[in-house]
N, C-alpha and C positions, 0 to 999 in steps of 0.2 A: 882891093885892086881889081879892075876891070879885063878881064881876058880871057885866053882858052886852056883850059885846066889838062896837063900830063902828068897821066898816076903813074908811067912809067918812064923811067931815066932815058928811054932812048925807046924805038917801035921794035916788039917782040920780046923785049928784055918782060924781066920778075917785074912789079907792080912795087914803090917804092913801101908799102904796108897791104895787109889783109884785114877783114873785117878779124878781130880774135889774136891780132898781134900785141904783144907789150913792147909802148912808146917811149921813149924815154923827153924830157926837155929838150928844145934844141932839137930832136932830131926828122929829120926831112920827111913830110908826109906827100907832098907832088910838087910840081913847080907850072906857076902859070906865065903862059906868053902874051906879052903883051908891047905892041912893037919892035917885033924879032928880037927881042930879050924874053931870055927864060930867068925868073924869080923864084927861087925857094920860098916854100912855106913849111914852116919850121912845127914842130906841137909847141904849146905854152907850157903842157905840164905832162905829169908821167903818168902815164896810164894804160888801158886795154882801147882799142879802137872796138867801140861798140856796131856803129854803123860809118857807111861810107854815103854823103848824101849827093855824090854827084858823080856821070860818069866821063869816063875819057873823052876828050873833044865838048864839051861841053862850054857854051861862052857863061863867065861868071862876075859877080857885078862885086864891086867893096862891100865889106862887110856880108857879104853871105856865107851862111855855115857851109862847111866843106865834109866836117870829119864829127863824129858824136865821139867824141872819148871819157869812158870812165874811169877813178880813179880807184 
C-alpha cells in the first residue's frame, strides 16, 4: 500500500510498538494514510520487533518492509 506511515495512534500519543516489544498476530504495528484513510497494518506472526525500518511521516510504497520481527 502506497502512503504516509503513523507509528502513532494519534500526534504525541505512545508509538503503536517499540523496537524489543513482544507482538502478538493481528495485532496493530502503524497505520498508513492514503487518501485521508488511515489503514491498519496488522503483524502476520508473533514475535519480538527486532527493528523498525521506517520512520514517522515517511511516504512508503507496496510491498516494502516496515517492521523486522523475530520469532
Amino acid at each position: 500500500m502506497f502512503g504516509i506511515v503513523h507509528l502513532t495512534p494519534a500526534p504525541g500519543e505512545a508509538p503503536f510498538v517499540r523496537v524489543g516489544d513482544t507482538v502478538t498476530q493481528g495485532q496493530v504495528l502503524c497505520t498508513i494514510e492514503a487518501m485521508k484513510m488511515f489503514n491498519s497494518i496488522e503483524s502476520e506472526v508473533t514475535g519480538t520487533v527486532l527493528a523498525i525500518l521506517v520512520n514517522a511521516g515517511d511516504e512508503v510504497e507496496s510491498a516494502q518492509p516496515l517492521f523486522r520481527i523475530g520469532r
